[in-house]
C-alpha positions as CSV (number, residue, x, y, z in Angstrom):
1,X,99.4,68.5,150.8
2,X,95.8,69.7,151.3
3,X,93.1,69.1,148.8
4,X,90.9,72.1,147.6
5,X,88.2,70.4,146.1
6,X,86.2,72.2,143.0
7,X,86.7,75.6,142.4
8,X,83.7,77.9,142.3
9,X,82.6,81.2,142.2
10,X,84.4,82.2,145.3
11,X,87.7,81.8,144.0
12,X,87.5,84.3,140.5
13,X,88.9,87.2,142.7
14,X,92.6,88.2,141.7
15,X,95.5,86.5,143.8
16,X,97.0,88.4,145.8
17,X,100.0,89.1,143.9
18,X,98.5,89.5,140.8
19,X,98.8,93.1,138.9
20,X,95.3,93.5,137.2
21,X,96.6,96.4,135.6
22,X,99.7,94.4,133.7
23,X,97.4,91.5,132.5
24,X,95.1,94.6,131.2
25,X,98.2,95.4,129.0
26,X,98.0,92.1,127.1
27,X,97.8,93.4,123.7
28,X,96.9,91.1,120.3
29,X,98.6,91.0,117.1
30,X,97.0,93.8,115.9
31,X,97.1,96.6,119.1
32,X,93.8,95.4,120.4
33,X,94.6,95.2,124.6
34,X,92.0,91.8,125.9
35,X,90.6,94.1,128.1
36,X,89.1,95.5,124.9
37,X,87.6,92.5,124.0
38,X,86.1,92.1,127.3
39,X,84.7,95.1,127.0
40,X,83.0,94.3,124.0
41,X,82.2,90.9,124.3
42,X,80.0,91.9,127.2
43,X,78.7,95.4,125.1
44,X,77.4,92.4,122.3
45,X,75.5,90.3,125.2
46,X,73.9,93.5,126.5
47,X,72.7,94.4,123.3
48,X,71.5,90.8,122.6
49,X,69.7,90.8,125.8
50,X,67.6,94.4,124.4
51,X,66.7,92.2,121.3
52,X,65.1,89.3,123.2
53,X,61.9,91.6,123.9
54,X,61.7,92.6,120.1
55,X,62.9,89.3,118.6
56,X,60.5,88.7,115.4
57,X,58.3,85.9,116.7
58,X,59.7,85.1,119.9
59,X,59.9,88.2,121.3
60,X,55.8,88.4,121.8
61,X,55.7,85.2,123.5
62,X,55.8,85.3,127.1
63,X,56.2,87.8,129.9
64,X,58.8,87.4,132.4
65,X,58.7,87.1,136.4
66,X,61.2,86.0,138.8
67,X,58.6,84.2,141.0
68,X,58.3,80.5,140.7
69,X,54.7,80.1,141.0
70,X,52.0,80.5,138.7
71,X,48.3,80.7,139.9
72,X,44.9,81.1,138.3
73,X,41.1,80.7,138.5
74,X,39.7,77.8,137.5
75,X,36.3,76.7,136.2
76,X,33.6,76.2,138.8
77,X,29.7,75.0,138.8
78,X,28.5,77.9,141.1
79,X,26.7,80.8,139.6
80,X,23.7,83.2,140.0
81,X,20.6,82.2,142.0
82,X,17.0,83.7,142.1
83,X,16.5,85.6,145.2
84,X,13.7,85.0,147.9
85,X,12.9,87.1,150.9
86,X,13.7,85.7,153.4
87,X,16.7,83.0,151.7
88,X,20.1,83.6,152.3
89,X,22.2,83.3,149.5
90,X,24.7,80.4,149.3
91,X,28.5,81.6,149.6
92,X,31.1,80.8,146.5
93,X,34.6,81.1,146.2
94,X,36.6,81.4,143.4
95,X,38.6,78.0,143.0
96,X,42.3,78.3,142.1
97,X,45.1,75.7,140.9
98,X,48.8,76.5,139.4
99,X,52.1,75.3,138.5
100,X,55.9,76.0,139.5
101,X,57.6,77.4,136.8
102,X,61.2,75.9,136.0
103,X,64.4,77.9,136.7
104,X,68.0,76.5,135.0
105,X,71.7,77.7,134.7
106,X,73.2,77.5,131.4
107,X,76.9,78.9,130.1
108,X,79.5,78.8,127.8
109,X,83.0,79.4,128.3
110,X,85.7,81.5,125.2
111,X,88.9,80.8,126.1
112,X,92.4,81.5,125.0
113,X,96.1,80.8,126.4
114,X,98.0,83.5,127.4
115,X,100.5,83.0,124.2
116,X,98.0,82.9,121.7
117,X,96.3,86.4,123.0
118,X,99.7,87.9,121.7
119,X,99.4,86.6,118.4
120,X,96.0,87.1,118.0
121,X,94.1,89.0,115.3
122,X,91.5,90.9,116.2
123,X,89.2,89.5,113.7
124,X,89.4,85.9,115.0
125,X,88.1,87.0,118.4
126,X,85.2,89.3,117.7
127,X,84.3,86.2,115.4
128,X,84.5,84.1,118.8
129,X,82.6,87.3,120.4
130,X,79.9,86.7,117.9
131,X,79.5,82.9,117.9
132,X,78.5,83.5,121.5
133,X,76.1,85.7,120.4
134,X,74.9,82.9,118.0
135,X,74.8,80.2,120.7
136,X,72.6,82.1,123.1
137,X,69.9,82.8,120.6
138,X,69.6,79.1,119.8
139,X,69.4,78.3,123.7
140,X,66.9,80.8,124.1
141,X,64.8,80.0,120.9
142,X,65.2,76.3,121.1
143,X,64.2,76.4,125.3
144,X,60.9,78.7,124.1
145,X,59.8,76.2,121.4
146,X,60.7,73.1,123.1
147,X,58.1,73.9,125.8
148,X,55.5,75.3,123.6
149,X,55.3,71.6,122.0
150,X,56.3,69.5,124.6
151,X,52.6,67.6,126.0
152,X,54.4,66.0,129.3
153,X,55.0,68.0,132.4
154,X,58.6,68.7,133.8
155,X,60.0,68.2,137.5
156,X,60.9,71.5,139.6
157,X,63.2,71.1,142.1
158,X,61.6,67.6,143.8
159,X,58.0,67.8,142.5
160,X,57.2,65.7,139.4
161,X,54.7,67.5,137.3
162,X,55.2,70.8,138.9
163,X,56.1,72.6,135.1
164,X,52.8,71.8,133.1
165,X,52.2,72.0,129.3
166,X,49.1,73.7,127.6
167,X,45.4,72.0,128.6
168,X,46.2,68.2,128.4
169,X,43.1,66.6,129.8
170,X,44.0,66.5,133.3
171,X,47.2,64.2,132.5
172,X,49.8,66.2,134.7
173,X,46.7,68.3,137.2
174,X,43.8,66.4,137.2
175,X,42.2,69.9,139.6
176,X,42.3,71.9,136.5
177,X,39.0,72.8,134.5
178,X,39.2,76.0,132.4
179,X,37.4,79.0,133.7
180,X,34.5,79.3,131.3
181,X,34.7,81.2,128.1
182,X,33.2,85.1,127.6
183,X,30.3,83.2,125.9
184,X,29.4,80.8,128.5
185,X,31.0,77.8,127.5
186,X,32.1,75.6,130.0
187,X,34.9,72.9,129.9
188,X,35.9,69.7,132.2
189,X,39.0,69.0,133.3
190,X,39.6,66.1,130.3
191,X,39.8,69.2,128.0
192,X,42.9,68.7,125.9
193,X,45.1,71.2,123.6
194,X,47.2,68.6,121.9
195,X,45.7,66.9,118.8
196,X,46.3,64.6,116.2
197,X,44.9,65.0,112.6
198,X,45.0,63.0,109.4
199,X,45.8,66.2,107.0
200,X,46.7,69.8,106.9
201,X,43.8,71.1,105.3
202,X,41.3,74.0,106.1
203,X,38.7,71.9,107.7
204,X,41.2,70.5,110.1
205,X,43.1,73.8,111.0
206,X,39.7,75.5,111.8
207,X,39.2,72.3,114.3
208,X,42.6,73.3,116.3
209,X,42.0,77.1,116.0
210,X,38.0,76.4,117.5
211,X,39.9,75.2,120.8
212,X,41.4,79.3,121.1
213,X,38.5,80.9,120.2
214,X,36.6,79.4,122.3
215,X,38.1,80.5,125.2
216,X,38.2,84.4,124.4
217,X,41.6,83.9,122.3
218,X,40.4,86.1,118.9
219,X,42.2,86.8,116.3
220,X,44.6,87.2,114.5
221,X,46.6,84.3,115.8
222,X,49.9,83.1,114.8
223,X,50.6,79.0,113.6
224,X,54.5,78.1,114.3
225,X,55.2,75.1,111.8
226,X,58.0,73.4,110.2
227,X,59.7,75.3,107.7
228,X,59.4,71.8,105.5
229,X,55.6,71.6,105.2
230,X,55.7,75.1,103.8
231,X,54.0,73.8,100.3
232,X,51.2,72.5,102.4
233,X,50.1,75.6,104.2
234,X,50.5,77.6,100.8
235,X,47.6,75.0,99.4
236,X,45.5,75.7,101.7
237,X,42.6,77.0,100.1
238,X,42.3,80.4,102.3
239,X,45.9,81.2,102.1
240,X,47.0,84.3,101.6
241,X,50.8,85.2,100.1
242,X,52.0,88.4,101.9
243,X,51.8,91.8,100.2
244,X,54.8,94.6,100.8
245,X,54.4,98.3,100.4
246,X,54.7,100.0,97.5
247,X,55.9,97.2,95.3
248,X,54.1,96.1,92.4
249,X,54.1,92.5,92.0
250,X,55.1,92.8,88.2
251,X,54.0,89.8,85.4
252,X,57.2,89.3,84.3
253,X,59.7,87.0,86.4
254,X,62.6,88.9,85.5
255,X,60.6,92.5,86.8
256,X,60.0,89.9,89.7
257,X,63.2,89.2,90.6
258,X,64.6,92.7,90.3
259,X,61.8,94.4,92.0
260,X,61.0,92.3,95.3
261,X,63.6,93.3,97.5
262,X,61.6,93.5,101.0
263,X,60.7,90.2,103.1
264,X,58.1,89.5,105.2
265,X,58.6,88.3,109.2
266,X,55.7,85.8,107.9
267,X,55.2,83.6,105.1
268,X,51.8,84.7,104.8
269,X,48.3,84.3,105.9
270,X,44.9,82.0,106.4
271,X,41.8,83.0,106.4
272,X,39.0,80.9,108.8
273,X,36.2,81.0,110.1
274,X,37.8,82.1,113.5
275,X,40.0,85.0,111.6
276,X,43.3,85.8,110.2
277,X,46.0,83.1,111.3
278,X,49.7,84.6,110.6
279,X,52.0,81.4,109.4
280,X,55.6,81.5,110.7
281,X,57.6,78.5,109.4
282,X,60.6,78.0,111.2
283,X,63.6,75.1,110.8
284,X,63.4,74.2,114.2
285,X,60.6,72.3,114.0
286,X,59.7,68.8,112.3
287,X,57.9,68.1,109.7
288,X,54.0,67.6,110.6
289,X,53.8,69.4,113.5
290,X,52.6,73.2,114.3
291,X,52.0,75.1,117.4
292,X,48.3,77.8,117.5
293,X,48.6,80.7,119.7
294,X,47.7,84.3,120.3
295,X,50.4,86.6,120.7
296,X,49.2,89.9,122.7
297,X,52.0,91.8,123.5
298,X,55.8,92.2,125.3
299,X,55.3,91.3,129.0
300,X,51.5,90.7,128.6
301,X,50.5,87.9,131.1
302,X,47.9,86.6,128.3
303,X,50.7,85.2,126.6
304,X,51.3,81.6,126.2
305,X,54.6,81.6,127.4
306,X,56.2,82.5,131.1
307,X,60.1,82.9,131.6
308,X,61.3,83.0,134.8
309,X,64.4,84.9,135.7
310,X,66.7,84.9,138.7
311,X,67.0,88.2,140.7
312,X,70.4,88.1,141.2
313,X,71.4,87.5,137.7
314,X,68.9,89.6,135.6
315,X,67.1,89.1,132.6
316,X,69.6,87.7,129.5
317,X,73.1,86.7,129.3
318,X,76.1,87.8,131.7
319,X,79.4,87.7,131.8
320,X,80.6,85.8,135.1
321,X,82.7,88.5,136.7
322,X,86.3,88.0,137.1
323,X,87.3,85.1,135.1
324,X,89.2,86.5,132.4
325,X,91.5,87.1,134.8
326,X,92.7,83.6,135.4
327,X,96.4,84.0,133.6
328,X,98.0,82.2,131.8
329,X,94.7,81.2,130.4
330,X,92.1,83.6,129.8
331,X,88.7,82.9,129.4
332,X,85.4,84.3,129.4
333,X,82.3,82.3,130.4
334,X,78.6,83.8,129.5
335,X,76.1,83.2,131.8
336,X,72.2,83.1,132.0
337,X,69.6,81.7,134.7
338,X,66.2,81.5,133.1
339,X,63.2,78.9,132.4
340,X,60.6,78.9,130.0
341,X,57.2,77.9,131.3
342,X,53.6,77.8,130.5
343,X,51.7,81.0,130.7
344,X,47.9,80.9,130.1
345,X,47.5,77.0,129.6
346,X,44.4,78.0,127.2
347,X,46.5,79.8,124.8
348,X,47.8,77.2,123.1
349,X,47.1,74.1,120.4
350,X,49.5,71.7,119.4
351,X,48.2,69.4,115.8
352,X,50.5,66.6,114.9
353,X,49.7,65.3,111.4
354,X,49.5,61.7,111.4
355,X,47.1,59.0,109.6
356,X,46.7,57.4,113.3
357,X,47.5,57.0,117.1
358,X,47.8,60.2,119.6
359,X,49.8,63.5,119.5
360,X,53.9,62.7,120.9
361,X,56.1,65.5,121.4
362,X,58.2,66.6,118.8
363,X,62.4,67.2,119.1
364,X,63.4,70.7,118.6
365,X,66.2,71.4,116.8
């Protein structure tokens, strides 16, 4: 008897004598036909994909390309010199250096037996709809924060170091120097965006935000820390509680209570001496840690994060064609093909609170 070996994309067309139209009459407890459900389960994912650009926080992260390099100038020494008659001037050339950005398959598979479809409700499989709706934000926002904290570099394909972090000090590409700054400031290749401070405090945080500004980055930027070391950032002495339209914040707590019904995509502000920082606590990260960046737009390439995408699959999650097919088990397997690199290595600063030793790279939940 021959041996097939692993099945594979190849094999998710219908057999031969299977009637597509018959399975399509599969119908659940409730009148719903599976067909139905594919339907929808694949309407959800669209529509989750659409939200990606306009998620609150992420979405303003990173532009997209399906290109796996990255290039960009780098600092150099050459410059203006004062002209003679009869010299010629000397001949520059902008020096470049760049990464590979990472590309990775990911998916997750619903599936049912044919028997249980029949006796299915409805309800318990647009909840299963949903829980994949679920699972592919938390890949997608746990992939985007993992690299914005992670210091080391990651292999691409065969090539260690090929995926680097923000400016490290020439750990994973010793060629890079930062291109000097709209003032004039010029930077060596030992330059490094991942710090390590005693305290949270005012003093400190205008230390990390001093490495943006001073390569064109103004603000207002945006601080993602851990939603545990929120008492921290509201001492601080310039922060700033946020304010919403049209509601008067009343004395009373019981007016309080009854009369704040808004909330705010940040849980408030800073004021520096570089500008208006924007704090966003979130759960996924650890306590004593907290990322500095400038968000400047959906797509822009000034962002500190890159996604690449595969052409063949899109930007967001899919589902893998044909699968539910495969009576007398059904299933449905969403797919995606992206990876999240770094973007403009400037636009970034990662401070790990600590009362000694260097900055280590955090797990993200």
């Amino acid at each position: 008897m021959a041996v097939l070996g692993f099945g594979d994309l190849r094999d998710t067309a219908l057999p031969t004598l299977w009637d597509a139209a018959e399975i399509a009459k599969v119908r659940l407890q409730d009148g719903a036909s599976f067909e139905e459900m594919v339907r929808e389960a694949g309407a959800a994912l669209q529509e989750f994909n659409g939200s990606l650009l306009t998620m609150a926080h992420y979405g303003l992260l990173f532009a997209v390309q399906d290109e796996p390099e990255m290039e960009y100038g780098i600092g150099t020494t050459a410059g203006f010199e004062e002209a003679t008659e009869y010299s010629t001037p000397q001949p520059y050339r902008g020096a470049t250096s760049g990464h590979t950005l990472p590309l990775k398959a990911y998916d997750r598979g619903l599936g049912w037996t044919f028997r249980y479809l029949k006796k299915a409700r409805r309800a318990k499989l647009e909840a299963d709809v949903r829980q994949v709706v679920t699972d592919a934000r938390d890949v997608w926002q746990q992939k985007m924060l993992t690299r914005a904290f992670k210091m080391e570099g990651e292999m691409v394909g065969s090539t260690a170091n090929a995926s680097v972090p923000f400016a490290d000090g020439g750990t994973t590409d010793s060629a890079y120097v930062p291109s000097d700054s709209p003032e004039g400031e010029s930077f060596a290749s030992s330059h490094d965006h991942y710090l390590r401070h005693a305290a949270l405090n005012d003093a400190n945080l205008a230390i990390a935000l001093e490495h943006l500004q001073e390569h064109g980055h103004a603000s207002p930027f945006d601080v993602c820390g851990a939603r545990a070391d929120a008492a921290s950032w509201t001492a601080l002495t310039g922060f700033k509680a946020p304010e919403w339209p049209g509601i008067v914040y009343h004395a009373s707590t019981a007016e309080r209570a009854g009369g704040v019904a808004d909330v705010s995509d940040y849980y408030g502000y800073v004021e520096t001496d570089y500008g208006i920082v924007r704090v966003w606590l979130s759960p996924r990260v650890p306590t004593n840690y907290y990322w500095l960046h400038r968000r400047y737009g959906a797509g822009d390439p000034r962002n500190p994060l890159r996604v690449r995408i595969d052409k063949a699959w899109g930007f967001g999650f899919n589902l893998v064609p044909g699968n539910w097919a495969n009576s007398p088990v059904q299933m449905l397997v969403a797919y995606t093909e992206f990876g999240v690199g770094i973007g403009d290595r400037t636009n970034g600063v990662c401070v790990y609170i600590a009362g000694a030793g260097d900055y280590t790279t955090p797990t993200i939940s």
